[in-house]
C-alpha positions as semicolon CSV with decimal commas, in nm:
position;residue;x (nm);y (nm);z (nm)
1;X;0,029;-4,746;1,001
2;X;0,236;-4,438;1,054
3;X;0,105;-4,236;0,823
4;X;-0,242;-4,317;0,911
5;X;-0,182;-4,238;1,290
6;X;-0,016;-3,911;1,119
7;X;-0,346;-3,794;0,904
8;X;-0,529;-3,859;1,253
9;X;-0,307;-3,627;1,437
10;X;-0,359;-3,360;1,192
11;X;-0,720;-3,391;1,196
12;X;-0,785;-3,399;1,562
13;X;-0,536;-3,060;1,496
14;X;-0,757;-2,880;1,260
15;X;-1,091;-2,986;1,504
16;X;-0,917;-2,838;1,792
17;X;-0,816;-2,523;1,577
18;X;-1,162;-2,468;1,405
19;X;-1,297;-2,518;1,813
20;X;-1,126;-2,204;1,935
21;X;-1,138;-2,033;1,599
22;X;-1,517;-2,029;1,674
23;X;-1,493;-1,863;2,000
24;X;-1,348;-1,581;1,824
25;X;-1,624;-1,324;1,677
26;X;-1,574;-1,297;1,357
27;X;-1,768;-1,355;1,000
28;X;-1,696;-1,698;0,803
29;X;-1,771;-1,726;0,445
30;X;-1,817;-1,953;0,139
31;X;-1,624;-1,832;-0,122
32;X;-1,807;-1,887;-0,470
33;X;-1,481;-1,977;-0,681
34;X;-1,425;-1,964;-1,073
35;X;-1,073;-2,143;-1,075
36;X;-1,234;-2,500;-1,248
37;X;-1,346;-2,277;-1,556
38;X;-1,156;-1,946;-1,604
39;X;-0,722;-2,044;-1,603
40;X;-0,598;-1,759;-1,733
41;X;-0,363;-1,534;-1,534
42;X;-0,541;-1,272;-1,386
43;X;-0,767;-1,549;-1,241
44;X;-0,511;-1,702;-1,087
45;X;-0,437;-1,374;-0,892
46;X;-0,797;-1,434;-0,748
47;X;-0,721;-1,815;-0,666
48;X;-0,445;-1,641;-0,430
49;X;-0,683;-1,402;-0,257
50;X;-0,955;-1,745;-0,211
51;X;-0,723;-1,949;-0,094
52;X;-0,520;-1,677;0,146
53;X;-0,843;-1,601;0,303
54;X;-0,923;-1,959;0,405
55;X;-0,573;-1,973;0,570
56;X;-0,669;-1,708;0,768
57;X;-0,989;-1,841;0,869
58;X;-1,023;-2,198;0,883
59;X;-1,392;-2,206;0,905
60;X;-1,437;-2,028;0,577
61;X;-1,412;-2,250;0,254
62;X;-1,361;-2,276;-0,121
63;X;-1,648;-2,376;-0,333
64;X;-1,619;-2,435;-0,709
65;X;-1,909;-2,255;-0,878
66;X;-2,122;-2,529;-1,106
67;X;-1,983;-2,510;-1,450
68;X;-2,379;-2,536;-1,574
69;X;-2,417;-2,185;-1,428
70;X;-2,157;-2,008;-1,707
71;X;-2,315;-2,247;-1,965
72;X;-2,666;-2,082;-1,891
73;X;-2,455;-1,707;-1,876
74;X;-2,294;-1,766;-2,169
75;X;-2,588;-1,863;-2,388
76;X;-2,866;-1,616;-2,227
77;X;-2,678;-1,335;-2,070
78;X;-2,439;-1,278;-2,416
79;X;-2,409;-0,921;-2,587
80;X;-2,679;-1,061;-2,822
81;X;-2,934;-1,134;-2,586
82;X;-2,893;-0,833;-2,316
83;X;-3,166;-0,630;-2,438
84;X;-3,376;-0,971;-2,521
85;X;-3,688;-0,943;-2,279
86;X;-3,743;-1,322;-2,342
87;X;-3,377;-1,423;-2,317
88;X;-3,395;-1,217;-1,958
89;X;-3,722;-1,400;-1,871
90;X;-3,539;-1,713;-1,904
91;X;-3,255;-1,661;-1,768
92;X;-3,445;-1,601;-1,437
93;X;-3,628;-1,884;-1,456
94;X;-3,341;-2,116;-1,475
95;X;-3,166;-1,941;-1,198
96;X;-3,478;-2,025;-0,975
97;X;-3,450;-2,383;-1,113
98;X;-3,106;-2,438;-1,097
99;X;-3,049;-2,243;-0,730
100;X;-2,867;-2,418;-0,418
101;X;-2,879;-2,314;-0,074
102;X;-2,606;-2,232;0,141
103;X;-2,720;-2,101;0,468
104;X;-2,431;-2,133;0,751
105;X;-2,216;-1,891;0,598
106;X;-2,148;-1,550;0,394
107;X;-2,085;-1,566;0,057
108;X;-1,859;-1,424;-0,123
109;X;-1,780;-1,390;-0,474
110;X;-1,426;-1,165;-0,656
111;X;-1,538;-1,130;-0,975
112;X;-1,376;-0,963;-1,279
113;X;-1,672;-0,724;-1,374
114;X;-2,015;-0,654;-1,323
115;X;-2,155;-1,000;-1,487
116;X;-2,025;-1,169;-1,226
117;X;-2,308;-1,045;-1,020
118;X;-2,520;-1,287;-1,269
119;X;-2,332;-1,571;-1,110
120;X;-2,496;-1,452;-0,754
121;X;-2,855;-1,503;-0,871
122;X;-2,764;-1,876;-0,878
123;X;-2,703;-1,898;-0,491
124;X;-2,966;-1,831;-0,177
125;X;-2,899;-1,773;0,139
126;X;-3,056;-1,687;0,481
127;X;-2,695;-1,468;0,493
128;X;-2,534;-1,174;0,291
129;X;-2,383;-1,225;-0,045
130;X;-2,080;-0,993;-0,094
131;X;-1,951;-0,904;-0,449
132;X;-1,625;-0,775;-0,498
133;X;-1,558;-0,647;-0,806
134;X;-1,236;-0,593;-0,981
135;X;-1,270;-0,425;-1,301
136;X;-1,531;-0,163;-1,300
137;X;-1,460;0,102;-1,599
138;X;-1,648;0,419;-1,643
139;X;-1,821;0,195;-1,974
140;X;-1,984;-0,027;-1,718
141;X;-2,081;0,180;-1,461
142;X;-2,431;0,190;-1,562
143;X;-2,460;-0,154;-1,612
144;X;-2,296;-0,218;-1,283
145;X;-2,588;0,001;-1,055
146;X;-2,820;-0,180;-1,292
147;X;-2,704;-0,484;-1,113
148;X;-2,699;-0,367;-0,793
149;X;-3,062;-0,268;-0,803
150;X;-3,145;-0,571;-0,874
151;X;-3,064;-0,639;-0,506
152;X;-2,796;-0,960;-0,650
153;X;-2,555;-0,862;-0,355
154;X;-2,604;-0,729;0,005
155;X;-2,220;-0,602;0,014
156;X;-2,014;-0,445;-0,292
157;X;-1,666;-0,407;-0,269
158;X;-1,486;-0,188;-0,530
159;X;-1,054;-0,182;-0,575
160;X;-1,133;0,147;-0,711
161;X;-1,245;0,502;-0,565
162;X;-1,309;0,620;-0,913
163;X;-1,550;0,353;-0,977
164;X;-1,705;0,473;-0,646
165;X;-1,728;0,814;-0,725
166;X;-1,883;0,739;-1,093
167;X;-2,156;0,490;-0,944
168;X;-2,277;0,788;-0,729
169;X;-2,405;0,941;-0,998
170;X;-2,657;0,635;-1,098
171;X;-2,789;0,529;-0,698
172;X;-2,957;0,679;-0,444
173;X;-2,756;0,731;-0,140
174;X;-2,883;0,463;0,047
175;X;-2,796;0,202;-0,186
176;X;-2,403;0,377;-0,195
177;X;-2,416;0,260;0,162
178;X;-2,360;-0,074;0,035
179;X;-2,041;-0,040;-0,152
180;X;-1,725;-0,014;-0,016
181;X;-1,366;0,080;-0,113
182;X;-1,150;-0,247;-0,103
183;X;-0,789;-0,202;-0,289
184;X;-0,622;-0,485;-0,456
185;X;-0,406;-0,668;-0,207
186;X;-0,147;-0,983;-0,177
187;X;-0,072;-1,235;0,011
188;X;0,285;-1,249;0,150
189;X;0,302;-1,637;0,118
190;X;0,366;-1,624;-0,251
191;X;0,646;-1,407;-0,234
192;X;1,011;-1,429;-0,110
193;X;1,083;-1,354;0,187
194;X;1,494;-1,269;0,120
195;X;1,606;-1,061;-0,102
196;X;1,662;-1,297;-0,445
197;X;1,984;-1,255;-0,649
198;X;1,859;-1,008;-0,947
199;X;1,973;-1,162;-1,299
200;X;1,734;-0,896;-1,545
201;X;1,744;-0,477;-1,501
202;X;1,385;-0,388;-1,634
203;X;1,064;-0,572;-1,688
204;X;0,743;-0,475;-1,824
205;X;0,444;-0,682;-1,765
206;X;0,125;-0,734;-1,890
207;X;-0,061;-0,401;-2,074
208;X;0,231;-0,201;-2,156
209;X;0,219;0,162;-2,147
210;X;0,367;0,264;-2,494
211;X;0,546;0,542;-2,376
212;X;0,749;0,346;-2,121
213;X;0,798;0,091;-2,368
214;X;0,973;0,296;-2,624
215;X;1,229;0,438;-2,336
216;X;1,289;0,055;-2,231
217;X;1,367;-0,042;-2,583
218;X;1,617;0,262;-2,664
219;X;1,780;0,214;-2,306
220;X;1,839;-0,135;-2,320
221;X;1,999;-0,050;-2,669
222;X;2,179;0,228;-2,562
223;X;2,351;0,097;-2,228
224;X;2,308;-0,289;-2,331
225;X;2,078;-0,375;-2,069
226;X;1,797;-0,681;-2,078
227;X;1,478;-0,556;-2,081
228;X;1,118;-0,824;-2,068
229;X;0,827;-0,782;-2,205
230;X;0,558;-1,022;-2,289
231;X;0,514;-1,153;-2,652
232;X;0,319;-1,380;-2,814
233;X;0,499;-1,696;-3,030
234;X;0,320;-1,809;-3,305
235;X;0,083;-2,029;-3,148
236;X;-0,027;-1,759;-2,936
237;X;0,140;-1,850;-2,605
238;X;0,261;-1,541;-2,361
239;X;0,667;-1,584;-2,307
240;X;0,854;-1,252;-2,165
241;X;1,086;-1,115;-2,469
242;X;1,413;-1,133;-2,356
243;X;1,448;-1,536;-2,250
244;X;1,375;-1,665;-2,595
245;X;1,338;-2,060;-2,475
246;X;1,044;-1,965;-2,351
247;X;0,885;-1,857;-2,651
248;X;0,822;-2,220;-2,823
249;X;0,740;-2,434;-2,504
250;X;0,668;-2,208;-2,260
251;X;0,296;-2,065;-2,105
252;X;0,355;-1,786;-1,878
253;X;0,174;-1,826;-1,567
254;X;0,151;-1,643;-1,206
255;X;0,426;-1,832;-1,061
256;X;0,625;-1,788;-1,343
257;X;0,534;-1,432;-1,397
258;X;0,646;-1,405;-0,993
259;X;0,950;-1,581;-1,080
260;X;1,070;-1,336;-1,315
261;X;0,925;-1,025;-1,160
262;X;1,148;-1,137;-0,881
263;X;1,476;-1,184;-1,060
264;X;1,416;-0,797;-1,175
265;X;1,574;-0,482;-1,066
266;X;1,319;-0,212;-1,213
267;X;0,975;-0,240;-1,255
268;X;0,802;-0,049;-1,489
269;X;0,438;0,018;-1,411
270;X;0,147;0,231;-1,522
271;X;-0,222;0,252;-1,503
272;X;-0,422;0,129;-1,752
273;X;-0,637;0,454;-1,812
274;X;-0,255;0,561;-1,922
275;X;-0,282;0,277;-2,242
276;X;-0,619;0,219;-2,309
277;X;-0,830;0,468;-2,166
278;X;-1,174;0,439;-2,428
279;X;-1,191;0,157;-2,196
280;X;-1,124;0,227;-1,882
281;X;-1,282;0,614;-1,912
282;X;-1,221;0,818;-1,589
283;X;-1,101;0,496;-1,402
284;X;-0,735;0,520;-1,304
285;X;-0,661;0,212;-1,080
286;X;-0,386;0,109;-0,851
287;X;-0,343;-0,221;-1,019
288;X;-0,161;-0,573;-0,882
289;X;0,181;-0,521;-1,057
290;X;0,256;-0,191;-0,831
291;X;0,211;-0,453;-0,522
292;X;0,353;-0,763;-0,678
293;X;0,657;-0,536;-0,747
294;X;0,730;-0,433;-0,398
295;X;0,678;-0,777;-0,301
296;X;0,954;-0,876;-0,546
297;X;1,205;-0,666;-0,406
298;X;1,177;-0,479;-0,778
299;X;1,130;-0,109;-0,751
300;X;0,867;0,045;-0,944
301;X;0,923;0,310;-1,206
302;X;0,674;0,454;-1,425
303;X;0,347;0,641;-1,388
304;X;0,080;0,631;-1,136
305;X;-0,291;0,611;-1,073
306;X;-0,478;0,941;-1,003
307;X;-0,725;0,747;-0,821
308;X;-0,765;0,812;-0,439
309;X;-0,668;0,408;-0,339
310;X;-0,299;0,526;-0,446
311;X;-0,294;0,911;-0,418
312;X;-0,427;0,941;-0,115
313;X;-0,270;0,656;0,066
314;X;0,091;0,534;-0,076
315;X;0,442;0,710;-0,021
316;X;0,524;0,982;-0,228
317;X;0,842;0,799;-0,299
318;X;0,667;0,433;-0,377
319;X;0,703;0,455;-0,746
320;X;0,997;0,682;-0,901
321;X;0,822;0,871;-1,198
322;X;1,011;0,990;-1,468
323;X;0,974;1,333;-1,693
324;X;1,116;1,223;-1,977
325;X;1,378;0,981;-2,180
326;X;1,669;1,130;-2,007
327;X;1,552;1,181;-1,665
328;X;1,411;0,767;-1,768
329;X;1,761;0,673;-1,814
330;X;1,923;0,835;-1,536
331;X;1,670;0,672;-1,292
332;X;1,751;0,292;-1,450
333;X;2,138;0,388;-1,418
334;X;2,112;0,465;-1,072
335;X;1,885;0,173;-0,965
336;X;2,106;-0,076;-1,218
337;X;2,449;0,013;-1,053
338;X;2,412;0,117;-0,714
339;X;2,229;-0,185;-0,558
340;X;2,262;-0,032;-0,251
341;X;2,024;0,276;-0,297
342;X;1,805;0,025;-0,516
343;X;1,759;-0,259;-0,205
344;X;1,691;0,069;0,042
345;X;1,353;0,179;-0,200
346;X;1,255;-0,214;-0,233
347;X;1,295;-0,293;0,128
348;X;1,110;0,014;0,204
349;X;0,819;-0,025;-0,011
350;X;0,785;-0,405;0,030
351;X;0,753;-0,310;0,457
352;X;0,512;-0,115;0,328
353;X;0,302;-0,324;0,120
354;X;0,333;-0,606;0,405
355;X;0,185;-0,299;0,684
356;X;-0,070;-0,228;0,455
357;X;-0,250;-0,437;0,130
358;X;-0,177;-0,779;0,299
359;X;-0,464;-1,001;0,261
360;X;-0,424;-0,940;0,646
361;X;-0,509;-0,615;0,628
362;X;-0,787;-0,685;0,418
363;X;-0,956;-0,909;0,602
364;X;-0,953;-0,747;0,875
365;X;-1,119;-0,469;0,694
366;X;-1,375;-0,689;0,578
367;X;-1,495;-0,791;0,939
368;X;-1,493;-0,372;1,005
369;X;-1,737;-0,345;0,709
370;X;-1,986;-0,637;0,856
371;X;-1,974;-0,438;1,173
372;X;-2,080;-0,122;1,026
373;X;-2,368;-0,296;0,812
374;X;-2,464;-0,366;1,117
375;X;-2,447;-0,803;1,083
């Protein structure tokens, strides 16, 4: 009976809530979710960004996207069957068939690349769809305004100016108007919120950068320091290098990842243009781990992105680059051993992470670009 009169309480809460939340002006969306078919980690950094922005607004939502829709993707919109006219023809044709209608909001869809867009064709609306797109390397580009012409989004966000900048050079200015600069972000829930008792010195996660790698590895020899890195055991699951239990029944995750990233003193980040650039071309990205590191209280060392999201925007002083093994070391020494000049950098940069690429911030920025789309 309690608990009953309880679930009534909170429900008569949330009416009352959604009530005045509707008096406020602002934009509400659907947000077209891949979290019931993609689990890998990066896709779980996504499920944070869905689900922060329905905190914020209550009147937004989370809707699965139907697993039928990658099914028909998968088998028509393949690298076999891009430049198949017939395969095209009927791709179309199903997404007319197959289409729902979701009319009392915006929707929105964070997608990894430019096929994403695909997933958009499945949807109408009497409303604006809104891409935002994560990944968009100088190799896609083209494929990415071929996309956009088709009209498959009113709104494109971009994390990345470069990506901007390269699109320009394949749509007419009046499509450009549609796309928009909008930098990875966090939300602040995930994280701790007092400074955690540091148990590692250096971690290295996802992509490495080779360069930073080798230092890490010599360093942690040389001084006897732990360093973590991500391996793979030989059934191919992800454990971090350095806490070997892990590496037989352990999957790394995001909370896990957090978890560790957290217990570390010195981050060491990079962008991937730095690692792997015949993929990422001219693209230089502020990526997550700069921003998950702050959050962490773990101070990032390493190189950073040339693109204007970072250069023009973060402290000169954010992310402590080094010239070369030596000057490497002398940076980890000083962070290691004098926790006090380490926790003055973290608290700094996490303030400013929290000011700035908060999934506050961000949304907030979102209901600035419906303004001046005129909506």
């Amino acid at each position: 009976m309690l608990s009953g009169v309880g679930s009534k309480r909170k429900e008569v809460i949330k009416q009352v809530v959604r009530a005045e939340y509707e008096k406020i002006d602002r934009h509400h969306f659907v947000f077209l979710s891949s979290r019931s078919v993609y689990k890998w980690v990066s896709n779980d950094i996504v499920n944070t960004w869905e689900d922060a922005f329905v905190k914020i607004d209550p009147l937004s939502e989370i809707k699965d996207i139907n697993k039928k829709y990658y099914l028909v993707l998968k088998a028509l919109r393949n690298h076999y069957f891009l430049s198949n006219k017939f395969a095209e023809w009927s791709f179309r044709k199903l997404q007319e068939i197959l289409n729902e209608e979701i009319n009392d909001r915006i929707l929105f869809l964070i997608g990894m690349n430019y096929r994403s867009l695909d997933l958009l064709g499945f949807y109408k609306t009497k409303k604006l769809k809104i891409a935002y797109i994560i990944d968009a390397w100088e190799n896609s580009i083209k494929s990415l305004a071929e996309q956009i012409l088709t009209n498959k989004a009113d709104i494109i966000l971009l994390a990345v100016q470069d990506s901007i900048e390269l699109l320009e050079k394949h749509l007419p200015t009046e499509l450009m108007k549609r796309v928009f600069l909008f930098p990875f972000f966090i939300d602040p829930d995930i994280y701790p919120k007092d400074i955690p008792n540091k148990l590692y010195d250096i971690i290295q996660v996802g992509r490495r950068n080779d360069t930073l790698h080798q230092w890490a590895l010599r360093y942690s020899l040389e001084r006897h320091r732990s360093y973590l890195y991500q391996k793979r055991n030989s059934k191919g699951i992800y454990y971090f290098d350095g806490r070997k239990w892990e590496g037989s029944n352990f999957q790394l995750s995001y909370s896990s990842l957090i978890e560790t990233l957290d217990r570390t003193k010195i981050a060491l980040v990079s962008p991937p243009d730095l690692t792997d650039n015949k993929r990422t071309g001219r693209v230089s990205p502020l990526t997550a781990r700069y921003l998950e590191a702050a959050m962490c209280f773990a101070v990032p060392a390493g190189f950073t992105p040339s693109s204007d999201e970072y250069r023009d925007f973060f402290p000169e002083t954010f992310t402590i680059v080094p010239r070369n093994y030596n000057d490497f070391a002398n940076i980890c020494d000083q962070l290691i051993n004098d926790d006090n000049a380490r926790l003055e950098i973290a608290v700094r940069n996490r303030r400013y992470v929290l000011e700035n690429h908060s999934v506050y911030s961000r949304y907030e920025q979102l209901q600035r670009v419906l303004k001046k789309y005129d909506v």
